[in-house]
N, C-alpha and C positions, 0 to 999 in steps of 0.2 A: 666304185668310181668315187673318186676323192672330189672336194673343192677348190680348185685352180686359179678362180676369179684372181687380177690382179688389185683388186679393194681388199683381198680378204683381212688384212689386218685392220680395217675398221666394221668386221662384222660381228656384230648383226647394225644393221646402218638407222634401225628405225629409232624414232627419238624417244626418252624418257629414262625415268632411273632405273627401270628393270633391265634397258638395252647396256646402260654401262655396268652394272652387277653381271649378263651373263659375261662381256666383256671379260673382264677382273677374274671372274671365276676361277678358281684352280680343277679346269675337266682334266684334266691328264689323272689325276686320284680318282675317279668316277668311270665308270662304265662305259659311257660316251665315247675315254678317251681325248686324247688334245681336243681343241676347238681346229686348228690348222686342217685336221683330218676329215673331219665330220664329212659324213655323206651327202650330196645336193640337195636331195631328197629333206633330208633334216634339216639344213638351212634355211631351202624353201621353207618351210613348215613354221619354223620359228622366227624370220621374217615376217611371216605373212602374221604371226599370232599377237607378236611384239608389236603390230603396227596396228592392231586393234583396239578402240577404245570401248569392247564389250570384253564386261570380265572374260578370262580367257584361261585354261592350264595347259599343258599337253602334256603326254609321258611317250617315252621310243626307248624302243628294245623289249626284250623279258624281263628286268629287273623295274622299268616301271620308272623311268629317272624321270624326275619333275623337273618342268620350264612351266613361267606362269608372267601373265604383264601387268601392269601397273594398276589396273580394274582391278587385277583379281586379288590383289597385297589384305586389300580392306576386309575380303570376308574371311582369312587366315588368323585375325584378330590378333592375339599376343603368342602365338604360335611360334617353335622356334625355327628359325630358316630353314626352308623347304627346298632351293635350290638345288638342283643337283642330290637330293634325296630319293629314295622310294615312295610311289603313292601309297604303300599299304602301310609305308612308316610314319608318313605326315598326317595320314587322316587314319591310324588304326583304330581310334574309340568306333569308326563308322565302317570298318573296313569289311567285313562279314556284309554289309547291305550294299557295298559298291561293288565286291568280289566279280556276283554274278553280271552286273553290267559290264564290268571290265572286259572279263572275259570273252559279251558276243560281240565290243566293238573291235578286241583283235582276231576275233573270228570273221572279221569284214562286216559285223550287221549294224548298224544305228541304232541308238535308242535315243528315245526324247520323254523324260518322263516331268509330271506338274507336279511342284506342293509335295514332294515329299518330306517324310517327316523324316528327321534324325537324331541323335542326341551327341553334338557336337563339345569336344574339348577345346574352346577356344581362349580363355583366362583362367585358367587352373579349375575349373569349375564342368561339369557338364550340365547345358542345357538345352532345350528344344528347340529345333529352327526347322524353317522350310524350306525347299530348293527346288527351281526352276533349272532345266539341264538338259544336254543334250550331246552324248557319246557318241564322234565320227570316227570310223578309220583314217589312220593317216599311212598311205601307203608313199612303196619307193617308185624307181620308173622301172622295173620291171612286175608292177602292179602287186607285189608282196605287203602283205600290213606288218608295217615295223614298228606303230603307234598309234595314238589315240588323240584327241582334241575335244577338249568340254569345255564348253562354253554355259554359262550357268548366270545368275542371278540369284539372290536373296528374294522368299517373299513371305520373310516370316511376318513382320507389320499387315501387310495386305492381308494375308490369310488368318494372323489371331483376329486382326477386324473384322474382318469377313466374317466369322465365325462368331468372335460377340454378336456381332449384328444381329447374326442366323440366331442364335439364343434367346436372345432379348427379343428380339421376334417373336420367337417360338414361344416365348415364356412372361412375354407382357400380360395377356389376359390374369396369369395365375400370380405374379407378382402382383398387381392392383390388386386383386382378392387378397392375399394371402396379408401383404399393406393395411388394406380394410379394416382384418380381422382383427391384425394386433393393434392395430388402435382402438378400438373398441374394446378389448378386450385388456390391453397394457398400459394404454395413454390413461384409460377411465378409474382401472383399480390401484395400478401402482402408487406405493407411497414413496417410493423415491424418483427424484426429478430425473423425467425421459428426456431426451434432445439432439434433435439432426440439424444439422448445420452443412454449407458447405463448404468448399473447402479453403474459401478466402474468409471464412469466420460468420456468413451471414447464417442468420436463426431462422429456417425454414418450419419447425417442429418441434410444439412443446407439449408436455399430459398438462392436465389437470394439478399435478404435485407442486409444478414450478409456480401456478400460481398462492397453492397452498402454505408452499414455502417463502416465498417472496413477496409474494403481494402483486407482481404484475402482471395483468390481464392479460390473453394469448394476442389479442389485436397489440396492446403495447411492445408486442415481443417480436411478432413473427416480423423479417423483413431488417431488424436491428442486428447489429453486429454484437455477437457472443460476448464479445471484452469490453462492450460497452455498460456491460453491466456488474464488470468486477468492482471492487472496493480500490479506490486510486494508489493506494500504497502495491496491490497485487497483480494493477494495471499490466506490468512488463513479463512478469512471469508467467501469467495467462496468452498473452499476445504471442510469446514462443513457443510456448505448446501449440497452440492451434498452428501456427506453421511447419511445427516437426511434423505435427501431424499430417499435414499436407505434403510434407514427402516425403516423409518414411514411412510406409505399412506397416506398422508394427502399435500394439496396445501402451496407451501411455496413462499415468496416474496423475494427478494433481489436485493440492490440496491449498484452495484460495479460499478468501471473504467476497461475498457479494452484497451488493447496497441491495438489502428492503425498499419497497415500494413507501414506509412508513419513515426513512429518514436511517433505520437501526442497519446492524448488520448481520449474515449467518455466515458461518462457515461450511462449504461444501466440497467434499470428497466426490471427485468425479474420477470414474474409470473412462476411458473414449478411444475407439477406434475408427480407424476411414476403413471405408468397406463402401461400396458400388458406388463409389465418385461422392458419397457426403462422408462426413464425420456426424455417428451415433455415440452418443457417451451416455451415460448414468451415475446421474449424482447421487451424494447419499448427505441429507443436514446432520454435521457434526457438532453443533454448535455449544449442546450442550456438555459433549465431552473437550474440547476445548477449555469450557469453562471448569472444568475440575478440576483438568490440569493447570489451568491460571493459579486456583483456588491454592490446588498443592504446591504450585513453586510456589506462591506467597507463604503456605505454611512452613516450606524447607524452606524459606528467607529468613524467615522470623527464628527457626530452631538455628541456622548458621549462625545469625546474629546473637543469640541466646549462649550457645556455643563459643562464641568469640567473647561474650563479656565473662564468661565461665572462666574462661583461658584468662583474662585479664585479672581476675582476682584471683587464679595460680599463681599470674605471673607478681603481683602487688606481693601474695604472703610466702613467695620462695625467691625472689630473687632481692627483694626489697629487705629482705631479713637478712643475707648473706651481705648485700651490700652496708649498711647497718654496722655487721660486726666487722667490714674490710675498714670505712670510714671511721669504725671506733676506733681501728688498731692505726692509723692515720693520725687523727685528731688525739689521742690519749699522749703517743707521742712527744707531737709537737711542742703541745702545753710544757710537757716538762722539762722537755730542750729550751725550752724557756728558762722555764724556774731555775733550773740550773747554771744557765747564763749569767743572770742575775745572780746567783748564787756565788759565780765564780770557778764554780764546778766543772771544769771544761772537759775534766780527763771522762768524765760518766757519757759527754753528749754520743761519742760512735754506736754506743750497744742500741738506745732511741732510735738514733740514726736507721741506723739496721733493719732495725724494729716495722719502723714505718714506711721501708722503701721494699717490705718485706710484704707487708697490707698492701699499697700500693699495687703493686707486682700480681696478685690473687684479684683482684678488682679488674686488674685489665685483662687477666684469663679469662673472667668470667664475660667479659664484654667479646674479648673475640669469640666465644662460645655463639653468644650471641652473632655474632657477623656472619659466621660459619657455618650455622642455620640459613641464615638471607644469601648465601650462595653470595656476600661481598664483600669476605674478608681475602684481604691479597694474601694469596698462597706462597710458600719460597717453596714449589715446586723443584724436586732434583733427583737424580740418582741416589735412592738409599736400600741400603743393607739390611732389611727388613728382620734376616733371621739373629745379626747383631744388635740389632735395638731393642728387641723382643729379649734378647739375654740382659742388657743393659736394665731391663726393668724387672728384672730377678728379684732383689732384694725389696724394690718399693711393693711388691704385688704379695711378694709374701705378708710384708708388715699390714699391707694395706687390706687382706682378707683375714688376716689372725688364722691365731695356732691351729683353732679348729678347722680349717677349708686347707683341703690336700690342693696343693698345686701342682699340676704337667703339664709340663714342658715339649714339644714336638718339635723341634727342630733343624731337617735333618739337611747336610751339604748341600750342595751345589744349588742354594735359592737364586732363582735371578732376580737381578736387582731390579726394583722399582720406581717408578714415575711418584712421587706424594711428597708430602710437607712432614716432615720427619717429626717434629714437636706437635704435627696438630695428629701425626699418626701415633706417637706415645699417651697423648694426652687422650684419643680415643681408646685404646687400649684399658688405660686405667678407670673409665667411665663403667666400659664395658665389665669390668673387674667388682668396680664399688658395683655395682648394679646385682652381680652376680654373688657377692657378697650376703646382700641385704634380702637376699631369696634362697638365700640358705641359712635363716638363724641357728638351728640346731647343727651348721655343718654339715659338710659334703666333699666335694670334689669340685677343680676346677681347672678343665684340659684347655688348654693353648697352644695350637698347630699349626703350620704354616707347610705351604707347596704349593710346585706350580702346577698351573692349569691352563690346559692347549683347548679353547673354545672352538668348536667347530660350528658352519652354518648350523646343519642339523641339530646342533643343540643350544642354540639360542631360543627355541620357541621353550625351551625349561627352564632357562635364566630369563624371566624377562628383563627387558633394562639396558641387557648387555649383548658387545658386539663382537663380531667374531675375532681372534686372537689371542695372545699371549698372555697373563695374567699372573697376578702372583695371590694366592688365597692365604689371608689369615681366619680361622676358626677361632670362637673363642667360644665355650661351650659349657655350663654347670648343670649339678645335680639337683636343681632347685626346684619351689616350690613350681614353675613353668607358669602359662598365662593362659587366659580364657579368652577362647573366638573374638571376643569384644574388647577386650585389652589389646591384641593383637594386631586388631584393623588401628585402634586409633597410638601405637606403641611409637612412631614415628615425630608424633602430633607433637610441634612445640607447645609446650607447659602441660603437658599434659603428667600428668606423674598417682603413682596409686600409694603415693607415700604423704603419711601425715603433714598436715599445716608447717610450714617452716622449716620441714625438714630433706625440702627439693624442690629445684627449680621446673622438672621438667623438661630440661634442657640437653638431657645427656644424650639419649636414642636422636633425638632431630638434630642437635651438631653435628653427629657423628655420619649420619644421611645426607645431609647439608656439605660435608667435606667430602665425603666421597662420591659425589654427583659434581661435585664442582673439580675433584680429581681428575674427574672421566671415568669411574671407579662405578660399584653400586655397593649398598651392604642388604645381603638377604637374610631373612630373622624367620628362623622358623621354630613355632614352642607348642606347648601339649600340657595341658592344669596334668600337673601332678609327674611331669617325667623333665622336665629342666629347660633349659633356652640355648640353643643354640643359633649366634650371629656370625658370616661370615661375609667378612669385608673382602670383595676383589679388586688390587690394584694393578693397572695395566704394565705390562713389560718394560723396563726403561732399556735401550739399545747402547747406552753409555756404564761403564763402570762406574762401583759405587764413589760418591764422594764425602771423604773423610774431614769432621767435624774438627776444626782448629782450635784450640784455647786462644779466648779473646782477652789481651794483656791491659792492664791498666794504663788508663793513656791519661797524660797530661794535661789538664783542660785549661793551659794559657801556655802562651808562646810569646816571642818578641815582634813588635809593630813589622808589620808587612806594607808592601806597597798596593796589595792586592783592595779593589772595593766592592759589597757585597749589596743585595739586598734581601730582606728578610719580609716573606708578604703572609701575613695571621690574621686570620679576624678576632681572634682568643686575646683581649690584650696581657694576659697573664702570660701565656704559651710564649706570644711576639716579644714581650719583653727578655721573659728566661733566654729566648733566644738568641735577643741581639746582645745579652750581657756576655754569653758564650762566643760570639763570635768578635765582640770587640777584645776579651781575654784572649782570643787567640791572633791578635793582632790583624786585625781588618777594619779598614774603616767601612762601619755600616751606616746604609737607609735604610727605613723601616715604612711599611705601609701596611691599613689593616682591609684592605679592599681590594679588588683587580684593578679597577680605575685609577684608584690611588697609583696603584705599581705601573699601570701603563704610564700614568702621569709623567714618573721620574724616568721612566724608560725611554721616553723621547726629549727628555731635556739634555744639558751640556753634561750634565756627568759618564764617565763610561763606567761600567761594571761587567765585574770579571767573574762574579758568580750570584748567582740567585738562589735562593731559599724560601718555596714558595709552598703552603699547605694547597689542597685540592681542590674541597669543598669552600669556592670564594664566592662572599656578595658580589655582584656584577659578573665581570667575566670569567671562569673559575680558572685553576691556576694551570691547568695543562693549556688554554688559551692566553696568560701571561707568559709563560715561557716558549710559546710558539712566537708570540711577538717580541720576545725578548733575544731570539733567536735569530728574528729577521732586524733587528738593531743593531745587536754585536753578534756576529755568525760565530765568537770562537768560544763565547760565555759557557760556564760551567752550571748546569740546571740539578738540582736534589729537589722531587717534588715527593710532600709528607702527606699520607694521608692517613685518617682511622678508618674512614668509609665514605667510601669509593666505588661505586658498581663500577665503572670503567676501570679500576684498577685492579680488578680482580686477576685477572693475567695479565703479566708485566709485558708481554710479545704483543699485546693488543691495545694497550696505553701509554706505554713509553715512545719515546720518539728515539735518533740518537743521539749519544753521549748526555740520555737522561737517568738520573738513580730514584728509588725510589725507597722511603722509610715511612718505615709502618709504626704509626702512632699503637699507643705511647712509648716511648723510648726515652732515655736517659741520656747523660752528658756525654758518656765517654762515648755511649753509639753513635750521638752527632758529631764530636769530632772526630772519630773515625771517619766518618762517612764522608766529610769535610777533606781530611786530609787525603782521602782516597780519591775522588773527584780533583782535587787540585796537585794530585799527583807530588804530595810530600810527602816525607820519611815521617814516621810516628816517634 
């Protein structure tokens, strides 16, 4: 017999979210069949169930299809929807212990059982609950059972209380005793400090040690809050422990100062657990290994220090030397482009000339060396051809190892091209080379290899440093005398060098580190006293083809008056000067200012200016903040900002603004009018 009622389309009628879920339902896919069809019998049934506010489930048929009401949602926990499922499917972790119930309430019998126990899958977890329940037939009208009705309650809370209760009951007597003992017996011997507290921090229990170790009597203590008696700097970090503690079961370490009773402090390592509603911990006074290790950082303070003036007198008798004979080849020069002047001598001045823009030049290599160590020398990062520039120093690497050191060559097609600064990546090379030289004096060999290298996860934990991708490896490898464990660790170290007074800076292995860390790159050095060194520098993949080096033409460093006005911002007045003579030779009328203030000064007065030339490192405001104001003055101004050093300039993508250039001190005439006429978008 079907269902005919003329409401059926708002059945089931009882109110709540479960009545509009079985609503929605898709039973036509289910056993049930349509909702349209369902039996009286089952209507009633579900009706009647939906309209109860005692947890409730039912199942009808032999397949066991689950209906359940708004009570019962709660004890399913994060279960996934059970609608129109099997019960042996929604509760299978239990389903062996409901089996047999199930079975005698469609055999027509009732069950009502208390408090039983089960181990319930309700959050991805199984754990122990209890249940109240009670299995009825639910028959049709010709008194056949077609299903079942459980009606149930939770009583796991009730019944683990219960049952602590019963425990703690049962086990009071023997707890006080067994309490007794270890006090007597733990609080009286132990030398490390005992202590129960509960679980908002208050000091219930202290031995004898806490007084030992502190100095506070058990009357001063007991009844006081645990963090009342940290050291006020370790105030807060005591204070959260004791709360973790409080609710999370789990064993927690901490290692605070606590104020003496005498004014002083100790240090104490406490292990502490909550267990039967206090927290028990166990200190242990650390005080005196604390103080070793104070003792020892101050001794490694005093060796780092000792260490760094070490380095300072490396760096006084190796680079102060080299400077020295760069300044002699400067100064000797000059003098004589003098005397010759005065002489009338004009045709001898070019070779001089030469001479000293040739000292010069070696001076300021040796300073970016330096820079490029401190990771703030700006990089001209690009696409280069690594296995072409590596040929390109063919001939210097030979002259530069002599006849005796055999040189190879490895460099085989298709390298990809690399992300790096092309001159500071020749200039390592050739470090690496004199290096490899100077550890072969009787002669050897000296291989140079290059390929690529496809870095995978899995093998990054063998490079440290480096991240997973594409790479391009140069090896650079001799037959030399190799290093010792100890040279090794310190082989990176600015100034550090195992070559006689004045004849090294130091500087070679930490530029070379210094550049390739600041590439994105790493270089790894592995060596062995007595079988040779080998370093390989890896530089990252570049995604662009290589870009081919231009001859830079002699440019003319005066032109005819322009209408164009500049200003030039130097705190160097030597530098500002040279400069503004160059750019009045090229026909500009300049201002000159040797400050940021100064240049904001004229930057908001009546003059307009079409281009700026401002160094970086300025007194007052520095000059990437003059040319940001010089920008919001005249929006179409043309900005060249110079620097030598510059930590923000060390990549140009992260300090340039736009239609900013940047030139890297020291540079010469013809590079700033280049640079000049490129910014102002004139023909050379």
């Amino acid at each position: 017999m079907t269902n005919s009622l003329p409401t059926l389309q708002a059945f089931p009628r009882a109110e709540g979210a479960m009545s509009a879920k079985v609503r929605d339902h898709d039973w036509a896919n289910t056993p049930l069949g349509p909702i349209d069809r369902w039996p009286e019998a089952l209507c009633f049934a579900v009706e009647t169930m939906l309209s109860s506010r005692f947890p409730s489930c039912m199942t009808w048929g032999p397949q066991l299809i689950m209906l359940y009401n708004d009570a019962y949602r709660p004890l399913m926990g994060a279960k996934p929807e059970a609608l129109g499922r099997p019960l042996s499917a929604v509760w299978s972790e239990v389903w062996p212990a409901l089996k047999p119930l199930v079975d005698k309430a469609y055999a027509g019998e009732a069950t009502f059982i208390e408090d039983l126990e089960l181990e319930v899958d309700r959050y991805g977890y199984l754990e122990r609950a209890y249940f109240t329940f009670c299995y009825s037939p639910l028959r049709d009208g010709q008194g056949n059972v077609m299903g079942m009705l459980d009606t149930v309650v939770e009583t796991t809370s009730k019944f683990l209380a219960l049952r602590q209760w019963r425990e703690a009951a049962a086990s009071l007597e023997h707890q006080v005793a067994q309490r007794t003992a270890d006090r007597n017996r733990l609080w009286q011997l132990s030398e490390d400090v005992l202590l129960v507290a509960r679980y908002d921090g208050t000091i219930t229990a202290v031995n004898p040690a806490w007084t030992a170790t502190l100095g506070w009597s058990e009357e001063e203590t007991l009844g006081h809050p645990w963090a009342a008696f940290a050291h006020t700097q370790d105030l807060s970090q005591v204070t959260a422990a004791i709360a973790l503690l409080a609710t999370e079961s789990m064993r927690r370490q901490l290692v605070a100062r606590y104020r003496h009773r005498d004014g002083g402090e100790r240090w104490i390592a406490w292990t502490a657990v909550p267990s039967d509603g206090f927290i028990q911990a166990v200190g242990r006074d650390t005080t005196e290994e604390h103080q070793r290790e104070e003792a020892l950082r101050n001794a490694e303070d005093l060796l780092r220090q000792s260490q760094k003036m070490e380095a300072v007198g490396q760096l006084t008798g190796g680079i102060a030397h080299d400077f020295n004979n760069m300044l002699q080849g400067i100064v000797l020069p000059l003098q004589i482009i003098r005397q010759r002047m005065a002489q009338g001598r004009h045709d001898e001045v070019g070779r001089y000339i030469e001479s000293g823009l040739a000292a010069a030049k070696r001076a300021a290599a040796l300073t970016q060396r330096l820079l490029a160590f401190s990771r703030r020398q700006p990089l001209d990062s690009r696409s280069v051809d690594l296995g072409e520039s590596l040929s390109g120093l063919t001939t210097m690497l030979k002259t530069t190892c002599g006849e005796n050191i055999a040189l190879h060559m490895d460099l085989p097609d298709g390298l990809w091209p690399a992300l790096t600064d092309a001159n500071q990546f020749e200039s390592a090379v050739v470090n690496l080379a004199i290096n490899a030289r100077d550890a072969m004096p009787g002669g050897g060999s000296l291989h140079i290899a290059a390929g690529n290298v496809h870095v995978e996860q899995a093998l990054v934990a063998s490079v440290p440093g480096l991240q997973p991708g594409d790479y391009v490896r140069v090896v650079v490898r001799d037959s030399g005398t190799g290093m010792t464990d100890d040279v090794i660790a310190r082989a990176f170290d600015p100034f550090f060098t195992t070559k006689p007074l004045g004849q090294g800076t130091g500087l070679g292995l930490s530029m070379i580190y210094g550049f390739m860390r600041q590439s994105g790159g790493i270089a790894i050095l592995e060596s062995a006293e007595g079988q040779g060194t080998s370093v390989s520098l890896y530089f990252t993949r570049s995604s662009h083809p290589p870009q081919a080096d231009q001859p830079e033409p002699m440019t003319n460093l005066s032109g005819p008056r322009r209408p164009d006005s500049s200003l030039v911002v130097e705190d160097d007045d030597i530098v500002r000067a040279l400069a503004v003579e160059l750019m009045r030779d090229m026909g500009f009328q300049v201002m000159e200012a040797a400050s940021g203030s100064a240049a904001m000064a004229l930057l908001s007065g009546a003059l307009h200016f079409d281009l700026l030339v401002s160094d970086v490192g300025l007194p007052g405001p520095n000059g990437r903040q003059v040319a940001d104001y010089a920008r919001e003055k005249f929006p179409g101004i043309k900005i060249i900002l110079m620097t030598g050093y510059a930590e923000q300039a060390a990549m140009k993508s992260q300090f340039l603004g736009e239609h900013m250039e940047l030139l890297v001190k020291p540079f010469d005439a013809q590079t700033l009018v280049r640079k000049v006429h490129a910014v102002m978008g004139q023909p050379l």
